[in-house]
C-alpha positions in Angstrom: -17.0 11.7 11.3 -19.5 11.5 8.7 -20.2 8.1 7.4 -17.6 6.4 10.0 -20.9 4.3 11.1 -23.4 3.8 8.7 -23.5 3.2 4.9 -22.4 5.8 3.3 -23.6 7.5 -0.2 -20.4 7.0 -2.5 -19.7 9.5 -6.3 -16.8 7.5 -8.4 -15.4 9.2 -11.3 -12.1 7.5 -13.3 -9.8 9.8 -14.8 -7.2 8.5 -17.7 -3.7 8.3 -17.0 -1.8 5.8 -19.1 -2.9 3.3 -21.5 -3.7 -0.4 -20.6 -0.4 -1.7 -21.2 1.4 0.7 -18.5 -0.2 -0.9 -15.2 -1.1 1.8 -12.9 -0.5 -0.2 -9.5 0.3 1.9 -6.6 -0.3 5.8 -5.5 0.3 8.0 -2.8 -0.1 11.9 -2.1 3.2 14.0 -2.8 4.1 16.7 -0.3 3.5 19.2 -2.9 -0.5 18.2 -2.8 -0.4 16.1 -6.3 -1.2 12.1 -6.6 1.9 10.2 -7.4 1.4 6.8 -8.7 3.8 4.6 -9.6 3.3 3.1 -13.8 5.0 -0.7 -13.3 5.0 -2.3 -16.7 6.3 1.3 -18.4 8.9 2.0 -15.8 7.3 5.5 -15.3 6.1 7.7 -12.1 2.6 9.9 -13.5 2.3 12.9 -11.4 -1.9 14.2 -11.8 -2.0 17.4 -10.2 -5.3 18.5 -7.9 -6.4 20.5 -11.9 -5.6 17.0 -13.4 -2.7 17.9 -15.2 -0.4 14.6 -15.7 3.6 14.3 -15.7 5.2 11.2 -15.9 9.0 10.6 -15.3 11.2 7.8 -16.3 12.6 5.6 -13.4 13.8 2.5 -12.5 12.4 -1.0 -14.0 9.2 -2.1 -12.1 8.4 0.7 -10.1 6.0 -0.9 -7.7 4.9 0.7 -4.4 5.2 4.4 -3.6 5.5 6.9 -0.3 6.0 10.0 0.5 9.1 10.4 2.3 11.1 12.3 5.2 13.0 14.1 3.2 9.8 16.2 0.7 10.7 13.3 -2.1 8.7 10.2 -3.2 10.6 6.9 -2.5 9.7 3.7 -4.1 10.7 -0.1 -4.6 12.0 -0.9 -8.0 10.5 -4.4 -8.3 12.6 -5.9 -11.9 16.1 -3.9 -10.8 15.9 -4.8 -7.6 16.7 -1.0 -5.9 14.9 1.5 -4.3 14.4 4.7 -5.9 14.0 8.2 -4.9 11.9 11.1 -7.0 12.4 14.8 -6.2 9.2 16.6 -7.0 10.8 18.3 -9.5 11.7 14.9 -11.1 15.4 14.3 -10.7 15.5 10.3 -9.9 18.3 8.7 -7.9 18.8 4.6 -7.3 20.3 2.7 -4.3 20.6 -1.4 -4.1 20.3 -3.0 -1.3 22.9 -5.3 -0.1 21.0 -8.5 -0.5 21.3 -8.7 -4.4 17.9 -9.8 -6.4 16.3 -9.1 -2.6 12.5 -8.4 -4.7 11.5 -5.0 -3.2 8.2 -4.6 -2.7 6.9 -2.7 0.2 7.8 1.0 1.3 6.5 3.3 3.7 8.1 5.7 6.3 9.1 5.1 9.7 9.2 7.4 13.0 12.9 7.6 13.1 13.2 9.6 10.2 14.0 6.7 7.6 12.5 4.5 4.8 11.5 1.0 5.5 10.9 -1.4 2.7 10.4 -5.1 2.5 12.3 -7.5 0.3 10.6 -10.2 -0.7 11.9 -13.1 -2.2 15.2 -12.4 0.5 12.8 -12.5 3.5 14.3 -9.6 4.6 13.3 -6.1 6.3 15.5 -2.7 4.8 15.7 0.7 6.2 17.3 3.5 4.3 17.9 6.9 5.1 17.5 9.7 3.4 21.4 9.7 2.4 21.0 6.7 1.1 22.8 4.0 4.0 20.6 0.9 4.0 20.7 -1.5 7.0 18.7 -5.3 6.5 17.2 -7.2 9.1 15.7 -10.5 8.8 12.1 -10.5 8.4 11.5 -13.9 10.3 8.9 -15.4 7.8 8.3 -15.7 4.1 7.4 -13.3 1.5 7.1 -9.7 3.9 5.2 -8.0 1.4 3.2 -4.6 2.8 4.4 -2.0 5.7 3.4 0.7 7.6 4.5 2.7 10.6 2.9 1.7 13.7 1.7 3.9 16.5 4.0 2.7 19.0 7.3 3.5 16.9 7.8 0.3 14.9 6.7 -1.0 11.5 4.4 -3.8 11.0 4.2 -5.6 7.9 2.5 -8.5 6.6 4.2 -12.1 5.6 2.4 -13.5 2.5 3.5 -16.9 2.6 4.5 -17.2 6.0 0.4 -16.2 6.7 1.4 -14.0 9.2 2.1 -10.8 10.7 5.0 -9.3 11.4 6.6 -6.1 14.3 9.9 -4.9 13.5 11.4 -2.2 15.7 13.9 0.5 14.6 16.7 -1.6 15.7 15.7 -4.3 14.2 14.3 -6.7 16.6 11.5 -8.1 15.1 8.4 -10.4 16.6 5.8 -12.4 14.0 2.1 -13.3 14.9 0.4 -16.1 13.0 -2.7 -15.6 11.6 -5.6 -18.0 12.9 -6.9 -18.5 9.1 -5.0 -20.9 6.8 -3.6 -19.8 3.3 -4.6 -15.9 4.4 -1.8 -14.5 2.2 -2.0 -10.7 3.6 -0.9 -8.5 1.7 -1.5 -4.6 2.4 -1.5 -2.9 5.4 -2.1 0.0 7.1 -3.0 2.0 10.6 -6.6 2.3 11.6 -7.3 5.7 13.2 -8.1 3.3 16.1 -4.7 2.6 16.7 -4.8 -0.8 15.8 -3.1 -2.3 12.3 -5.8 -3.5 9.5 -5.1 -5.5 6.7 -6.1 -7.8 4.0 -6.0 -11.1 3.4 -6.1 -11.7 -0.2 -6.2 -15.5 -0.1 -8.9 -15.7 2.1 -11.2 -12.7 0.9 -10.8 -11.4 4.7 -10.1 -8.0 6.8 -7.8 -8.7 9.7 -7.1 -6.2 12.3 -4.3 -6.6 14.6 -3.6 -4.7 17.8 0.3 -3.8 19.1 -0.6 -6.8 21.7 -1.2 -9.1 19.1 -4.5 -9.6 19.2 -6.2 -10.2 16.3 -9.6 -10.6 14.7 -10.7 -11.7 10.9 -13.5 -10.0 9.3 -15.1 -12.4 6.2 -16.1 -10.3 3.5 -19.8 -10.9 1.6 -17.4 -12.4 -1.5 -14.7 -14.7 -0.7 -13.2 -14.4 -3.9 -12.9 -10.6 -3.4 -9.2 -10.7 -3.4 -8.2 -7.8 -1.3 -4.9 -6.1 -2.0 -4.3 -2.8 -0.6 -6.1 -0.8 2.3 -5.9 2.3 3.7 -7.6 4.3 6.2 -10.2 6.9 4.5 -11.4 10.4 5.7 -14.6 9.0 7.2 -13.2 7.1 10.2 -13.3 3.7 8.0 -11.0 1.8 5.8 -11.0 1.1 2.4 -9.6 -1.5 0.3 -9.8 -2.5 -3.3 -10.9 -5.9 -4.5 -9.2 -6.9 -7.1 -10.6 -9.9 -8.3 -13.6 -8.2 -8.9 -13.0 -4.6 -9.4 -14.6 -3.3 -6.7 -13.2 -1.4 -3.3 -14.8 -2.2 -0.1 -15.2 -0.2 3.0 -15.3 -1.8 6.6 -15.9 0.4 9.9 -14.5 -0.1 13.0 -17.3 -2.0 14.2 -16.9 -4.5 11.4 -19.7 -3.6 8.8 -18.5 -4.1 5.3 -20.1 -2.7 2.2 -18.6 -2.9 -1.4 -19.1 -0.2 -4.3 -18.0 -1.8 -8.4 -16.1 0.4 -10.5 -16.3 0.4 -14.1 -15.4 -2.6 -15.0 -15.3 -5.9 -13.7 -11.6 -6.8 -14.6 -10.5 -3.5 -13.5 -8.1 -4.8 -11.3 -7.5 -2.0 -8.6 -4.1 -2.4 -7.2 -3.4 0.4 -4.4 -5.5 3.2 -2.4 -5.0 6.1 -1.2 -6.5 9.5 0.6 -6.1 12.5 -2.1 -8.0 15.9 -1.4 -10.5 14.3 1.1 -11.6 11.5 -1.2 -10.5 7.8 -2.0 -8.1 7.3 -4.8 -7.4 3.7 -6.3 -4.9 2.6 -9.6 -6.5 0.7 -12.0 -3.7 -1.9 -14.1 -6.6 -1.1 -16.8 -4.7 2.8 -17.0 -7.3 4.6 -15.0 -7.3 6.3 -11.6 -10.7 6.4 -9.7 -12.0 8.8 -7.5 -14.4 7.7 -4.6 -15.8 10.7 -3.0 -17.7 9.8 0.1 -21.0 12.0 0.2 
């Protein structure tokens, strides 16, 4: 894998999607090859299509994170109506509430058994909701479950904010938390390494942790403490990749633990989610921009 163990040579380009006051925050590739990304503060979706075409469809208040779904549609939590929504690719939106009312849906991603798992924040609880619609909560035994992600061994794991841990839930709901061994941590995104293990970041303490389906874990410092990592992902070149949002950059760690960091345009761009998009990085900018990081 090119680039999976040594620095690698990076092209960023930032395309235009909304304007400043719409808050591009979270993205995600469609199963019809185009990057969905979710606009918070304008209660829009933008479809950009691979010629950089853009469509944007009305949905629910606060559209936060985004995934593609089971079912060919995007799913996503609607953070201000408290709901999780569902977008065809052909735009037709649909709504479903949770049982725990204000619950703060955050999180989404989907799971092995052919659901949608999200996270509920302020409730402390885990959801899973079928394509049909039924939802099912499960305590998520700690504070503030913000990120998740599927797991290679059939559960999802997802990270506890306040709670500075993180947590295993499996698809019947038994679920099992690991502290973290730094103080104040606050992780927040997630995601599966292609070595099997879970990475993610810990925005309080401008660290990379890695966690294994043991429990094992290790913390990776990064060169700036006051980074403030939010989302991660794992990137075409065997590495991941997370933006820093306190300082508009997006950082790349291997395996092996090297870090290196690459600033986009700005400073206070603040870079909210990333994604893999037509073998290249993709991140949302809250300043209305999405940039491209093409590894070379």
């Amino acid at each position: 894998m090119p680039g999976s163990s040594q620095h690698p040579t990076v092209q960023i380009r930032e395309f235009t999607v909304s304007g400043p006051d719409a808050g591009p925050y979270a993205l995600v590739e469609g199963p019809d090859g185009c990057l969905w990304c979710t606009l918070v503060h304008q209660d829009r979706v933008v479809r950009r299509s691979p010629d950089g075409r853009l469509t944007e469809f009305a949905v629910g208040r606060g559209p936060m994170v985004i995934t593609s779904g089971p079912d060919g549609a995007l799913w996503f939590t609607e953070g201000r109506a408290h709901r999780i929504g569902r977008l065809s690719v052909d735009g037709v939106t649909t709504s479903f509430t949770p049982p725990t009312a204000d619950g703060g849906p955050f999180g989404i991603a989907a799971g092995a058994d052919g659901a949608v798992w999200f996270t509920l924040t302020t409730a402390g609880r885990i959801g899973r909701i079928t394509p049909d619609g039924t939802i099912t909560e499960f305590p998520a035994l700690g504070d503030f479950p913000s990120a998740i992600t599927a797991g290679p061994d059939g559960a999802m794991w997802y990270t506890l904010n306040a709670a500075n841990a993180i947590g295993r839930i499996a698809a019947d709901g038994a679920a099992r938390v690991y502290p973290l061994p730094t103080a104040s941590a606050g992780p927040v995104g997630i995601t599966l390494g292609p070595d099997g293990a879970l990475w993610f970041v810990e925005i309080g303490a401008g660290q990379v942790g890695r966690i294994t389906v043991d429990g094992d874990i290790a913390e990776f410092p990064l060169p700036d403490r006051q980074a403030r990592p939010h989302a991660i992902t794992a990137g075409p070149d065997g590495a991941l990749w997370f933006t820093e949002w306190g300082t508009g950059r997006v950082g790349r760690i291997t395996l092996g633990g090297a870090i290196d960091s690459f600033p986009l345009s700005r400073p206070d761009g603040e870079p909210h989610g990333i994604a893999v998009h037509d073998g290249a990085l993709w991140c949302a900018m809250e300043t209305g921009a999405l940039a491209r990081i093409g590894i070379v």
